[in-house]
N, C-alpha and C positions, 0 to 999 in steps of 0.2 A: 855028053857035054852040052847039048843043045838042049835039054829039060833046063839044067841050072844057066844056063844064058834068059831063058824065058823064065824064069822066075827069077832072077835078077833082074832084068828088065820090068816086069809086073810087079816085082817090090820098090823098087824104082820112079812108078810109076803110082802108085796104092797104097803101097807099104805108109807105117804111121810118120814115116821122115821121109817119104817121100815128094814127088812133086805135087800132088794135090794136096798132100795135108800141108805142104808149105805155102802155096796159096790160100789156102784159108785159115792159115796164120799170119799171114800178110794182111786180109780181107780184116781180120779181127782187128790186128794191128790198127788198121788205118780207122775203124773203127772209136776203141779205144784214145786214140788220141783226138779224135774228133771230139770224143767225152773231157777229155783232160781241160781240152780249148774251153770248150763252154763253160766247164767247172770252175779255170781258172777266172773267165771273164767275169760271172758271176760273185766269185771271190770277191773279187777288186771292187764291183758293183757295193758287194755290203760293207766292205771294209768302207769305202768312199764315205756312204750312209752314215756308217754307226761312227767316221769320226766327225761326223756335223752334231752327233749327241755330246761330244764331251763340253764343260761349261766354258773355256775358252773361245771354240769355235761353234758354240750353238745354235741354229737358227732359229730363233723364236718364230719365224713364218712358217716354217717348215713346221717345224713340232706344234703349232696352231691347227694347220692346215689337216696334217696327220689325224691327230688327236680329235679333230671334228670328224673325219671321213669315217675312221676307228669305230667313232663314237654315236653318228649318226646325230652329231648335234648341229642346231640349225639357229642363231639368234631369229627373234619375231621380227625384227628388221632386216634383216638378208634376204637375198635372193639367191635361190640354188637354181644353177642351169648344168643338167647332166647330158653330158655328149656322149657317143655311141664308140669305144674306141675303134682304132682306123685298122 
């Protein structure tokens, strides 16, 4: 009787439902959501973006500004001052 206590115990402990595989399912878990968060922020970030393209709420500075940076275009009257992001 005491082999199968110690190996219940060590499945228990080991085993694929046990306590360590459930911690790093948990580990993964928290992981994973951590992906979700970013993904969703991200989401909202383009969604935000691409409804400043539609022609109702368009920005033409915006899509200037883009469409130079894109584009690498520069009028012979401007001045470009490029900063170092932070």
């Amino acid at each position: 009787m005491h082999r199968f206590g110690r190996r219940l115990g060590a499945s228990a402990m080991f085993g694929e439902r046990g306590l360590l595989a459930m911690l790093r399912l948990r580990q993964e878990l928290r992981r994973c959501e951590s992906d979700l968060s970013r993904m969703v922020r991200l989401k909202e970030e383009m969604q935000r973006r691409n409804a400043l393209l539609y022609e109702d709420s368009l920005s033409l500075d915006l899509l200037d500004e883009r469409s130079r940076s894109v584009l690498g275009h520069v009028e012979p009257d401007e001045l470009v001052v490029i900063l170092k992001p932070q």
